[in-house]
Kinemage of the C-alpha trace (Angstrom):
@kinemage 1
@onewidth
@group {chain A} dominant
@subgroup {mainchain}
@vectorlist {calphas} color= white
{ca unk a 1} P 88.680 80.970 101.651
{ca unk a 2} L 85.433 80.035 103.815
{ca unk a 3} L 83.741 82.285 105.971
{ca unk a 4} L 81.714 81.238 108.973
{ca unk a 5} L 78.037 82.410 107.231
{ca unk a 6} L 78.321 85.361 109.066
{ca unk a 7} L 76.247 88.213 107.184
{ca unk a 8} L 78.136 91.100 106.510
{ca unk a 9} L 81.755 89.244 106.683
{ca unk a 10} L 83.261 89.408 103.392
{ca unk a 11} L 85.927 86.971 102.055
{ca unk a 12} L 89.444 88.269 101.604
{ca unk a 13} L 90.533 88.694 97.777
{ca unk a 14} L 93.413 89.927 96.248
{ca unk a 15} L 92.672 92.748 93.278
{ca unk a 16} L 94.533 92.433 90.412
{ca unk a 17} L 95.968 95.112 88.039
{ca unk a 18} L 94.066 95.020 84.482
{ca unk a 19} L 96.598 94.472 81.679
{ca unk a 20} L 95.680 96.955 79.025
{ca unk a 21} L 98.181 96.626 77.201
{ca unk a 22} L 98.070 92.769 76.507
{ca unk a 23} L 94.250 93.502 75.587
{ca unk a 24} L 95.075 95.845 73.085
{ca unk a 25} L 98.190 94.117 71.828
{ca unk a 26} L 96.088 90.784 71.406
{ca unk a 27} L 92.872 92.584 69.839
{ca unk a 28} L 95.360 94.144 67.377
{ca unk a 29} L 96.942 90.092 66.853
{ca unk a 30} L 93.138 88.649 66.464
{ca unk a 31} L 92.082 91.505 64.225
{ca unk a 32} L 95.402 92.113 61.972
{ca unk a 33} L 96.408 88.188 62.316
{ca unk a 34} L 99.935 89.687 63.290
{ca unk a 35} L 101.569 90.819 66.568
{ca unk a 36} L 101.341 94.676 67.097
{ca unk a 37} L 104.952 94.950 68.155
{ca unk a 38} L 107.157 92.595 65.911
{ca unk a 39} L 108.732 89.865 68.135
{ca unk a 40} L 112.441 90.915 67.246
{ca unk a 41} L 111.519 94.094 68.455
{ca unk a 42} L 110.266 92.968 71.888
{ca unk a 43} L 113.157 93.108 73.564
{ca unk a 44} L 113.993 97.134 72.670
{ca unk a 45} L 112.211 97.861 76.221
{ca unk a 46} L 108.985 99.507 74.097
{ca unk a 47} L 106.484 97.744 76.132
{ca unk a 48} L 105.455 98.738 79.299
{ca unk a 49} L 106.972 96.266 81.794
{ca unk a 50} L 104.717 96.000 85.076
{ca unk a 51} L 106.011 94.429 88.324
{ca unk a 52} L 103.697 93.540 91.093
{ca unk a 53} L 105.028 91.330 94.142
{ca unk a 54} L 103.669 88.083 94.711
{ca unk a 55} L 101.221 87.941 97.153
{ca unk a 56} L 99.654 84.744 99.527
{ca unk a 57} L 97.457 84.853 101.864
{ca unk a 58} L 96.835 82.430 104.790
{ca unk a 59} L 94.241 81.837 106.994
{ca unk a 60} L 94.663 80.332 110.490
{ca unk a 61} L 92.397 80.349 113.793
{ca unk a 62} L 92.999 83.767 115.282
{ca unk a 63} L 94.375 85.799 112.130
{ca unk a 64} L 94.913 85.754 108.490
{ca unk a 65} L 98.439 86.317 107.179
{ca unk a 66} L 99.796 88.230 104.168
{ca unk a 67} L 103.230 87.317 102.289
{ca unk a 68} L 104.186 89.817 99.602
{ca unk a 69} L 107.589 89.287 98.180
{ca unk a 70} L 109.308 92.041 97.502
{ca unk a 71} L 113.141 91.306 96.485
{ca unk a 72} L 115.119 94.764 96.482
{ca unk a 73} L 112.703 96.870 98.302
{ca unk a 74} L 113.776 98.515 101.043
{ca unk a 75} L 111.586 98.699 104.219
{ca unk a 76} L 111.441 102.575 103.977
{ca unk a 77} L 109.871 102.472 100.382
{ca unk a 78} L 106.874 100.984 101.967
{ca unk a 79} L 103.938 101.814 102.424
{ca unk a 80} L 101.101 99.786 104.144
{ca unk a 81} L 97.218 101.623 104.462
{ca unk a 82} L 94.213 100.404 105.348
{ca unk a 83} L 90.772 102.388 103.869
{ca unk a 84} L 87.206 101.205 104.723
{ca unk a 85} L 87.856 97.092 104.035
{ca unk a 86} L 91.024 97.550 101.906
{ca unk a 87} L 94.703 96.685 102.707
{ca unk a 88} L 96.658 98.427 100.187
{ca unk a 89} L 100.258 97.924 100.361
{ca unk a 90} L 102.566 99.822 97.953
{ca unk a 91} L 106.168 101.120 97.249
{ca unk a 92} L 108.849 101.635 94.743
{ca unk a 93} L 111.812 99.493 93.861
{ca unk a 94} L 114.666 100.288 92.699
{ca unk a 95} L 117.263 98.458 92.199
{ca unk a 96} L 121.181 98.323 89.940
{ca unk a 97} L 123.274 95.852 88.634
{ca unk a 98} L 126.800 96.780 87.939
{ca unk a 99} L 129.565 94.878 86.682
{ca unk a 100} L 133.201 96.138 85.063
{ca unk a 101} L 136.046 93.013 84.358
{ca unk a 102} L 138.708 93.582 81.821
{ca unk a 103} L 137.120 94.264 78.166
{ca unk a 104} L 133.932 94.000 79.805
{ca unk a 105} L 131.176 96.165 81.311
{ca unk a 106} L 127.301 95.045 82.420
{ca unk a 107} L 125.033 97.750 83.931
{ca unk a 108} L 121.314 97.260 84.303
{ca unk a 109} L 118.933 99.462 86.367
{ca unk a 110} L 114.999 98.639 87.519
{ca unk a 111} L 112.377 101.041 88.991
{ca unk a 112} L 109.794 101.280 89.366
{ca unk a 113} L 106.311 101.723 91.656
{ca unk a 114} L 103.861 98.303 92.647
{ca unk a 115} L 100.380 98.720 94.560
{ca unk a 116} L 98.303 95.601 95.536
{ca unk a 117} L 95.072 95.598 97.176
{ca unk a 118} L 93.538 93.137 99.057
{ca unk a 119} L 89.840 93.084 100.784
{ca unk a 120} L 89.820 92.100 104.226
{ca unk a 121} L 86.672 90.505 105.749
{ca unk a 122} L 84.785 92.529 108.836
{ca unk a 123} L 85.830 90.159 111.397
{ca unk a 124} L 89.777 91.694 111.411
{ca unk a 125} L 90.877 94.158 114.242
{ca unk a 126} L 92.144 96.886 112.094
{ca unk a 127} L 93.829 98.162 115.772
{ca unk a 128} L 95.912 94.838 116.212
{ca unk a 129} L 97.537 94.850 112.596
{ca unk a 130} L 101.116 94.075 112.578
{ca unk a 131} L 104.058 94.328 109.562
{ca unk a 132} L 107.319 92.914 109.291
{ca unk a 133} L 110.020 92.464 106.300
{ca unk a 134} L 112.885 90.205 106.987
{ca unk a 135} L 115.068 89.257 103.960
{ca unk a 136} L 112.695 90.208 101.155
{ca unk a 137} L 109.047 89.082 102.316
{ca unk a 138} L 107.014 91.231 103.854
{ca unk a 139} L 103.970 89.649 106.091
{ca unk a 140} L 101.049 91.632 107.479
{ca unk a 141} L 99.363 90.212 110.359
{ca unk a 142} L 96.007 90.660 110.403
{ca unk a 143} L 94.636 89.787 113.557
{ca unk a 144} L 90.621 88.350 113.594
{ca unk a 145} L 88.376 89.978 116.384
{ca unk a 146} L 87.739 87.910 119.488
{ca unk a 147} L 83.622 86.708 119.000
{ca unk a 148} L 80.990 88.262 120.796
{ca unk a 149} L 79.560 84.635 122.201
{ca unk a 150} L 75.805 85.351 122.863
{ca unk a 151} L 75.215 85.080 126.658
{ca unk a 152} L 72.519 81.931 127.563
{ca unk a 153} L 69.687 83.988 129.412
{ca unk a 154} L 67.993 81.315 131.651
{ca unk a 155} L 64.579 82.179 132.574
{ca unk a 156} L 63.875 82.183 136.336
{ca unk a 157} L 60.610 80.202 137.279
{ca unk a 158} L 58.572 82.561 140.080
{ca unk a 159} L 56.973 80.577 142.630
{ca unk a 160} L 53.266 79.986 141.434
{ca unk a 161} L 50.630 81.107 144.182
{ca unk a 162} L 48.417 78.954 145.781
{ca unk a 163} L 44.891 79.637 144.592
{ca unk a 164} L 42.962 79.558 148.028
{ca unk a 165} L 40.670 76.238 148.216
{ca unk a 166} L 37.250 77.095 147.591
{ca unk a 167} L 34.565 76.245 150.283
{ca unk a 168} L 31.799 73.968 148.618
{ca unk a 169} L 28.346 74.983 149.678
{ca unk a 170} L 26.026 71.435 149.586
{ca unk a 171} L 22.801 72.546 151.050
């Protein structure tokens, strides 16, 4: 995303949760020449699972705007900061899946906690922010400061005085 040059203005970026556990597991795989955890056991739940929402960001004249999508969070669980340059926006879903038919009975359960963290550049009026969820997808408006235009100073051109005309003496 472009800036206008401005010094000081910083670009917005989105920060990214390092995956530990994928380093390890493929240092383990490049040193042993195996997987750490077999792949029939993959699916026993032993590896951490992380969930963060997807996140887009959009710039347009007078504001950027933030999508996160966050299927099965409820509004109340939340929560939207800003420190310094950062937008953090984090929460905790938790969500159940229940089904009972004759001779048959599913039940799943997911929770969990998500942070992103995106900078903002200088130019946003932290005052004016703005958050709504409908159906899922939270969007943050993020509102850009109206520019200070510099003011065109003419300069005013004072009225030159007449030097007085010299009397030439010829004698």
């Amino acid at each position: 995303m472009a800036t206008d040059g401005k010094k000081g203005d910083k670009k917005l970026a989105v920060m990214k949760r390092p995956k530990e556990s994928q380093a390890v597991g493929q240092y383990f795989e490049d040193v042993f020449g195996r997987p750490f955890i077999p792949a029939n056991w993959a699916n026993l739940g032993w590896e951490e699972k992380v969930w963060a929402p997807s996140i887009d960001v959009i710039e347009k004249e007078d504001k950027y705007v933030v999508k996160a999508e966050l299927p099965g969070v409820d509004d109340e669980d939340i929560n939207i900061s800003i420190s310094g340059n950062m937008l953090k926006i984090e929460g905790e879903k938790q969500s159940e899946t229940e089904e009972n038919e004759e001779g048959y009975h599913y039940s799943e359960a997911s929770y969990g906690s998500f942070a992103r963290t995106i900078t903002i550049p200088d130019s946003v009026d932290v005052s004016k922010i703005e958050a709504s969820c409908t159906k899922g997808v939270l969007e943050i408006n993020l509102p850009k400061m109206a520019e200070v235009k510099p003011k065109k100073i003419t300069i005013s051109k004072k009225k030159a005085e007449k030097p007085e005309k010299e009397e030439r003496n010829t004698g």
